[in-house]
C-alpha positions in Angstrom: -203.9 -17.0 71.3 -204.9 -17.7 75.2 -201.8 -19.4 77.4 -202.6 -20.8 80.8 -199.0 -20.4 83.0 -197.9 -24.3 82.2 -198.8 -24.0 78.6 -195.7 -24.4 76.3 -195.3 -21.8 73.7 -193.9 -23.7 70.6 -193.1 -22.4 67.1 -194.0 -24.1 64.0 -192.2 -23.9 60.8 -194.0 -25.5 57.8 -191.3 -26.2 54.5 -194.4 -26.4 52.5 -192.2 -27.7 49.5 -191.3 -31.0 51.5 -194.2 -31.9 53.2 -198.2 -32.3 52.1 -200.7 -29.8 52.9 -202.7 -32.8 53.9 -200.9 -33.4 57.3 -201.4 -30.0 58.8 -204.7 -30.8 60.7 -202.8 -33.6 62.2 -199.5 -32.1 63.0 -201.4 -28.6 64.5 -202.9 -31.5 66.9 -200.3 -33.3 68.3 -198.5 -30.2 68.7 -201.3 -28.9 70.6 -201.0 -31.9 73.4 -197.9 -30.3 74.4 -198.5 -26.5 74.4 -199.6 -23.8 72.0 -198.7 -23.3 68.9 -198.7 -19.4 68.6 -196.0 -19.4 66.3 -197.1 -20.8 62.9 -194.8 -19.9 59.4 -195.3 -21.4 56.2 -192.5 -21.4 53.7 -192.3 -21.5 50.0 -192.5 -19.8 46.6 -196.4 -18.7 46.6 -196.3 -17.7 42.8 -195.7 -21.5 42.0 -198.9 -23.4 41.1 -197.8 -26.1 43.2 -198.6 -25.0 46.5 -202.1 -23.9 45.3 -203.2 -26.6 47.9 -201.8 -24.8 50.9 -204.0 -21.4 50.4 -207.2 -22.9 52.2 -205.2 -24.4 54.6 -202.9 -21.2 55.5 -206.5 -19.8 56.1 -208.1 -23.0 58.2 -205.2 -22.8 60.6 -204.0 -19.2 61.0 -200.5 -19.9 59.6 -198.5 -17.2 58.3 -197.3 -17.6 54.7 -193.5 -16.3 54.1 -192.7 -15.5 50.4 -189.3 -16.8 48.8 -188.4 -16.6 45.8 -186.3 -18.5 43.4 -183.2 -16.7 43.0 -181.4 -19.8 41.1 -182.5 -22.8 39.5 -181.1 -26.0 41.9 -180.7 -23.4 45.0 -183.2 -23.6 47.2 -183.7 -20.0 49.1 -186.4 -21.1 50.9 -184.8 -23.8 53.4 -182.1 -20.5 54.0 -184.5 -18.0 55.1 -186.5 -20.7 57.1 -182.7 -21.8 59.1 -182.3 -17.8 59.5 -185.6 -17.3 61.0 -185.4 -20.2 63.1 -182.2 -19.2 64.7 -183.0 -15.9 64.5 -186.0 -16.3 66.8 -184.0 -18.5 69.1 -182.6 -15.6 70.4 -185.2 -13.1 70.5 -188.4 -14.8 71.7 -189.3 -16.8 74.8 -189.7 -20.3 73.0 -190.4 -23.5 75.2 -190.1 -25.7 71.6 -189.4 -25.9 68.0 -191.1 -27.7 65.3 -190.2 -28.5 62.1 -192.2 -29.8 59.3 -189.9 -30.8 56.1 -188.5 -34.2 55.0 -185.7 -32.3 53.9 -182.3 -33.2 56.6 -180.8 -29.9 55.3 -182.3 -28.5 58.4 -180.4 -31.0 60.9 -177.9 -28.3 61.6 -180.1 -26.1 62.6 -182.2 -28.7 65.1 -179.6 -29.8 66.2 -178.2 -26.0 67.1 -181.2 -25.5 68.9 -181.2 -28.5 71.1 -178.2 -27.1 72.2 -179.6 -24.7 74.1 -181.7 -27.4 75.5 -185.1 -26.8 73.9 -187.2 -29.7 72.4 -187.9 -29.9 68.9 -190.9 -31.9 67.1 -189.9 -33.0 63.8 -192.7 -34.0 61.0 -192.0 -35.5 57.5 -193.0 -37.9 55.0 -191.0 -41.5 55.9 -188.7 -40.9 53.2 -187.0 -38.2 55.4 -183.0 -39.5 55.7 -182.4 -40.7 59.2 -180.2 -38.1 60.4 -182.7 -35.4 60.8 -184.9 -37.5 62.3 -182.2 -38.6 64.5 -181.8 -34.8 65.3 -185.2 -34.0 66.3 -186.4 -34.7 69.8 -189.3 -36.6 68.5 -189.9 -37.2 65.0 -193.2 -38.3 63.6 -194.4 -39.1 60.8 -196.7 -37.0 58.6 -197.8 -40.5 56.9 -199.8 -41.7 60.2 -200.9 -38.2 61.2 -203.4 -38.2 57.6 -203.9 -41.9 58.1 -205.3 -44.1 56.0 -208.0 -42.7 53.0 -211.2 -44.7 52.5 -213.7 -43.5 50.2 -217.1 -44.4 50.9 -218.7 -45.9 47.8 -222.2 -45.4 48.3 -221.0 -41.0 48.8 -217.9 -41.4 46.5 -216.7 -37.8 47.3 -216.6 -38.7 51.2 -213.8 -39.8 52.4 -212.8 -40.7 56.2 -209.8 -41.2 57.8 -208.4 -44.5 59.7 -205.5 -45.0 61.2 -202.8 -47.6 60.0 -201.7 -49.1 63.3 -199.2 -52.1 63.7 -199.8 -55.8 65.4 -198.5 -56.9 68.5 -196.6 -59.1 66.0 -195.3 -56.8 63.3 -193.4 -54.7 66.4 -191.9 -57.7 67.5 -190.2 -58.5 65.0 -189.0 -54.7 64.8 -185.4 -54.8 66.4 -184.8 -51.4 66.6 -188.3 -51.1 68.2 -188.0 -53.6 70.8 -184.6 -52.2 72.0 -185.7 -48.8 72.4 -188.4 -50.5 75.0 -186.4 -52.9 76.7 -183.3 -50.4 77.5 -186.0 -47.9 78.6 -186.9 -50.6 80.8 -183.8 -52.0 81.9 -182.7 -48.4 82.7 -186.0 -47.1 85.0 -186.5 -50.4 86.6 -186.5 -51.0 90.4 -184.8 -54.2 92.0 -188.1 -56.4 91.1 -187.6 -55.2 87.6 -190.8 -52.8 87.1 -190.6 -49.8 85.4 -192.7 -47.0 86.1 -194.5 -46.0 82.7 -193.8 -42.3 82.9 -190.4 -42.9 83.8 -190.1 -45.1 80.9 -191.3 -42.4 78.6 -189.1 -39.8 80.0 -186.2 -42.0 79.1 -187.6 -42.5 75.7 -188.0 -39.1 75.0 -184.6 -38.2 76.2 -182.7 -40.9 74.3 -184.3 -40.9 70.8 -186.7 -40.0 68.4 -189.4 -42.4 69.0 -193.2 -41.7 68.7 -195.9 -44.6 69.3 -197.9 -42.5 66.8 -195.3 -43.9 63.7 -196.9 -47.3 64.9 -200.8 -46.0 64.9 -200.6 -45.5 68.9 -201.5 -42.2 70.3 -200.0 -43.6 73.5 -197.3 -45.6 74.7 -199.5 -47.5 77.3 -201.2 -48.9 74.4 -198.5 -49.9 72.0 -197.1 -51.6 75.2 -200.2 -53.8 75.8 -200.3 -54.6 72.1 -196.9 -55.5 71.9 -197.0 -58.2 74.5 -193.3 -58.3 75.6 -194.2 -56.9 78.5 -196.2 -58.1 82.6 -198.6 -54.8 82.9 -199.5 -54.2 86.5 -202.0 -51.3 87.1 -202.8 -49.9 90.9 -205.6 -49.9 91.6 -205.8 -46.5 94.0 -203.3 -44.7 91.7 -203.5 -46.0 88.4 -200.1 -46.2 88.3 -199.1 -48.3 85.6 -195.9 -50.5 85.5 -194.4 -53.0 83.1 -191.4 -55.8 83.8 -189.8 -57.5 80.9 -191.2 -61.4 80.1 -188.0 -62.3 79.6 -187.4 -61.9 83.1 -189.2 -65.2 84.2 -190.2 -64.2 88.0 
C-alpha cells in the first residue's frame, strides 16, 4: 500500500471469534483517518462453519487470514498466537499504532505492554467488552456504532441501509461519566477567561481516556459539543479556531 511521509503505519489484528464480520467496513475506516492500515491479520479457526461470514470479507479488505487450531476444548489458542504476534511485531517492525478488534479483555496485557513503549492503540468491540480492556486501549470504539443502525427498505425488502444511532443533547447530559471527561478536559486546557481551545481539549482527551464521540453517533467532537449544550462555542472568524467555556462559569 502507498504511504505519504506523515502517514501512520498501523497494524490491525481482527479476533474474528469476538467480533462480527459486519463491523470491518467501519473499523478499516476510522482506522484509515489516522494512517494506513498495511498491516491487516485475521484470527480464528477457518475449518469452523462459524466464520463462514468472514471469507468475502477477508477478500473485500485484503486481510490476511491466520489459521489456529483447537488444540483443547475450553483453551482458546487463537487469542495466544494473536498476543505472540502482536508483541512479536512490536519489536521487529516500524509500527506508529496498534489495533485490536476483540471484545475479549484477555488481550489487556498485551495493550497495555504496548503502550508502554508509548505507541497508540485503537481498540474495537461489541459493548459487552469488560471495561478494563477498554480502559487499556488508547481509544476504544465501539463496533456497535461503526455498523449503525439496520433498516430494511420495505418496498426492496433485501436492501438494507445503514443509519447511525446518535445520542441527544439530553441523553449525554445526564451521562456522568461523559460530562466529566468534558469538563476536566476543559478545566485542564483552559486559559484565564476559561476557553479551551478544541484541539487542545482533544489532545487531553485522548491522552487521559478511552473516549470516542463515535460511541455517541458523533464522528467529531466539535459536534457532540454543540449538541451537548454544556458548553459557550466561540468560532474565529479568520481562523476557524474553535473554543468552548463551561456554562457553569456564568461570565
Amino acid at each position: 500500500m502507498a504511504r505519504t511521509k506523515n502517514e501512520d503505519r498501523i497494524a490491525l489484528f481482527i479476533d474474528c471469534d469476538n467480533i462480527s464480520h459486519r463491523s470491518i467496513e467501519g473499523i478499516i475506516n476510522e482506522l484509515s483517518k489516522y494512517g494506513v492500515v498495511n498491516i491487516r491479520q485475521a484470527y480464528g479457526n477457518w475449518t469452523k462453519d462459524n466464520l463462514k461470514n468472514w471469507e468475502d470479507k477477508l477478500l473485500e479488505f485484503a486481510i490476511k487470514p491466520i489459521q489456529q487450531f483447537d488444540y483443547s476444548k475450553n483453551k482458546n489458542a487463537t487469542d495466544i498466537l494473536m498476543t505472540i504476534d502482536a508483541i512479536d511485531l512490536l519489536h521487529t517492525k516500524d509500527i506508529d499504532a496498534f489495533a485490536f478488534a476483540t471484545s475479549d479483555s484477555d488481550f489487556t496485557p498485551v495493550v497495555m505492554r504496548v503502550q508502554t513503549e508509548g505507541i497508540k492503540v485503537f481498540g474495537f468491540g461489541e459493548k459487552k467488552t469488560p471495561k478494563p480492556f477498554m480502559a487499556a486501549c488508547s481509544q476504544f470504539i465501539f463496533t456497535e456504532k461503526l455498523m449503525g443502525r439496520v433498516i430494511v427498505d420495505e418496498s426492496t425488502p433485501d436492501a438494507v441501509t445503514q443509519a447511525p444511532v446518535r445520542k441527544s443533547g439530553k441523553e449525554m447530559r445526564q451521562d456522568t461519566w461523559l460530562v466529566n471527561v468534558l469538563r476536566t478536559a476543559v478545566e485542564q486546557t483552559m486559559d484565564e477567561d476559561g476557553w479551551a481551545n478544541l484541539a487542545n481539549i482533544g489532545q487531553y482527551i485522548n491522552n487521559s481516556s478511552s473516549f470516542s464521540p463515535i460511541n455517541f453517533g458523533y464522528k467529531k467532537l466539535s459536534n457532540l459539543i454543540d449538541e451537548i449544550d454544556l458548553f459557550d462555542i466561540y468560532v474565529d472568524d479568520e481562523s476557524k479556531i474553535m473554543s468552548i467555556r463551561d456554562k457553569r462559569l456564568g461570565y
